[in-house]
N, C-alpha and C positions, 0 to 999 in steps of 0.2 A: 627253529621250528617252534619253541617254548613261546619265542617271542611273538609269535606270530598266531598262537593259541591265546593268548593272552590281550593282544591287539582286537581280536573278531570279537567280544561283546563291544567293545567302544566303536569299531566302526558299525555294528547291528544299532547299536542306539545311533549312531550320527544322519543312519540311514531312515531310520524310523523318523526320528526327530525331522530331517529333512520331508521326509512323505506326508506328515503330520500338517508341516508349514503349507506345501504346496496345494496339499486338501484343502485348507484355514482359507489360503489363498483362493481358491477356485471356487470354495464356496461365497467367500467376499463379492468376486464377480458375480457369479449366480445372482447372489441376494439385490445386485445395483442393475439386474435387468428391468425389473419392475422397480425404479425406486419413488419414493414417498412424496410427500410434498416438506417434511423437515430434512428430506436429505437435499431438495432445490436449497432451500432458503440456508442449510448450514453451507451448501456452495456458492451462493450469495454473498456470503458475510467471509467466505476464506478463499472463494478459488480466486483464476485471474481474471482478466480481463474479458476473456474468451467465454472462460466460464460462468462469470457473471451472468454474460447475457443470456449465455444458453439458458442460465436457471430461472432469467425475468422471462423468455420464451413459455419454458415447459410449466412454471407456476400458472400463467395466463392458459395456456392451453387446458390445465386438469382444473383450472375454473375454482381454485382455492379463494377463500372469504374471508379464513380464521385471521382473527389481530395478529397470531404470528408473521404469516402472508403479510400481512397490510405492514407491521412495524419494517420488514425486509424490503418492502417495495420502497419503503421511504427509505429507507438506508440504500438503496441504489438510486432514486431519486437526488439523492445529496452526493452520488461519487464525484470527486473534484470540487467539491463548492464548498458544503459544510462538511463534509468527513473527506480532510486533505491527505493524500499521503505523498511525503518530501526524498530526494534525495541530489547531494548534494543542493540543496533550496533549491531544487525543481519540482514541480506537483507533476506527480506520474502515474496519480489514478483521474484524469480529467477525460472521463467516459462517457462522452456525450451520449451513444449508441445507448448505452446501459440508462440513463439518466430518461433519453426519450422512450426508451421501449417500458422502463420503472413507470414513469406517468400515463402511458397507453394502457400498460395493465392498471392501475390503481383506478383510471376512470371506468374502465371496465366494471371492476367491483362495485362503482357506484357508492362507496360510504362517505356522508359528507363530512368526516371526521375528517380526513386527509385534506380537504381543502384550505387550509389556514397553509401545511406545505407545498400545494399545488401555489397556493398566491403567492408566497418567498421564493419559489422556484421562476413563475412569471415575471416576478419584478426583477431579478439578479443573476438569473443562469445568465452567462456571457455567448450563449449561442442558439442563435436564430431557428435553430429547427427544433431545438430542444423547448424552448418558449411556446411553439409552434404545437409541438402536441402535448404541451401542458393545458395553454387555451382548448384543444380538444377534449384532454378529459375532464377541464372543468365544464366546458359546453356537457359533457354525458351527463354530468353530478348534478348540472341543471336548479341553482340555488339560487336567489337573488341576488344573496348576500354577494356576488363575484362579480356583479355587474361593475362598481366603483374599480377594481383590479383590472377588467376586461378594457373599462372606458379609459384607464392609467397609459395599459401597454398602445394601446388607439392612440391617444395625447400627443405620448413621445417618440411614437414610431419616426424613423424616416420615410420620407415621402422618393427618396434614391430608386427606389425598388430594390434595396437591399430587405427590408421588412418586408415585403408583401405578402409572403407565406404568412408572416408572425399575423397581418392584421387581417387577414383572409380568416385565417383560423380562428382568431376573434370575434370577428364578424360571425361567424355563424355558429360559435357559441352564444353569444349573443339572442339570435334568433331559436336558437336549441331553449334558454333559458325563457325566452319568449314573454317578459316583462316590459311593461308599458317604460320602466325606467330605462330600457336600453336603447330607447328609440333616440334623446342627446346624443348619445356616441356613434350611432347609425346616421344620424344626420350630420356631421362631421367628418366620417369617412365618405358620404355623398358630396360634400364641399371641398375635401383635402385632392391633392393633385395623386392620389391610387392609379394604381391601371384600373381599366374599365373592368375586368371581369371581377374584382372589389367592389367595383359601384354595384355590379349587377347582385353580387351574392348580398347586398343589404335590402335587394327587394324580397329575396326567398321567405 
C-alpha cells in the first residue's frame, strides 16, 4: 500500500506530462490548418517528393512574390539537375513534376530575375515536358533578352515529333515576347518538317 502511495505522484505527473504533450500536439495540427506561405517553402526545401509539389501548388495558389517564394521555386526548379540527391550513385530526387510545376509558378510571378534560371533549365533539363513549361514561363516574363535561348531550343530540337510540345511551347513564347527579333526562329520552324499545328501556332 506504502508503495503504491508513493507511485501516485509519478504516475499524476506522467499523466500530466502525457496530457501536456497531446495538447502541444493538437495545438501543432490546429496551428497547420491555416498554414503560411514560410511553412510551403520550409516544406519545399525538407519534405518529399509528394510534398514538394504540394508546396509549389499551394505557394502558386496564395500568389506569394517575396524572394523567399522566388529563391524556393528555384530550388524546385533545379530538383534532380543542379541540387542532386545520390544513393547508392543513383539520383533519387529527379522530379520532373516538381521541376515543371517550380517554372509554372515562377512565370507566374513574372520577375525577370529568374530568367538567367529559366534559360539553364531550357537548355539542360533532360525532359521534354519540363523544357516545355519552362518555354511558357519564359513566354509570361516576356523579355527579349530569351529570344537567342527560345531560337537555341527551336535549332536543336528534333523534328521525330518527340519535341513538338517543347517547340510548340516555344513558339508561342515567342509570339507572347512579340519582338521583331523572333520572327528568324518563327521562320524556321515554318521551313523545318513540325507537324502542321506548329506551322500554324507561328501565325498567332
Amino acid at each position: 500500500m506504502k508503495r503504491i502511495l508513493l507511485l501516485l505522484p509519478v504516475i499524476v505527473l506522467m499523466c500530466a506530462g502525457s496530457l501536456c504533450a497531446q495538447e502541444s500536439v493538437e495545438q501543432y495540427l490546429l496551428n497547420l490548418q491555416e498554414p503560411k506561405a514560410e511553412d510551403y517553402i520550409r516544406l519545399l526545401y525538407e519534405g518529399s517528393h509528394e510534398n514538394k509539389l504540394l508546396a509549389v501548388t499551394k505557394l502558386e495558389e496564395m500568389g506569394a512574390r517575396d524572394q523567399e517564394t522566388i529563391d524556393a521555386l528555384i530550388y524546385g526548379l533545379q530538383q534532380g539537375t543542379l541540387f542532386v540527391q545520390r544513393e547508392a550513385g543513383r539520383v533519387v530526387n529527379d522530379y520532373w513534376d516538381v521541376r515543371a510545376a517550380s517554372a509554372k509558378a515562377l512565370g507566374n510571378i513574372g520577375d525577370p530575375k529568374v530568367l538567367p534560371h529559366l534559360h539553364t533549365a531550357l537548355r539542360y533539363d533532360h525532359d521534354t515536358f519540363v523544357r516545355s513549361s519552362v518555354a511558357n514561363a519564359i513566354g509570361k516574363i516576356a523579355k527579349s533578352e530569351s529570344i537567342g535561348e527560345l531560337a537555341r531550343a527551336i535549332e536543336i530540337a528534333s523534328t521525330s515529333g518527340s519535341d513538338d510540345v517543347l517547340v510548340k511551347a516555344c513558339v508561342i513564347a515567342l509570339g507572347d515576347i512579340g519582338d521583331k527579333k523572333g520572327f528568324v526562329p518563327l521562320v524556321e520552324v515554318m521551313r523545318g518538317n513540325f507537324r502542321r499545328d506548329i506551322d500554324r501556332g507561328t501565325s498567332l
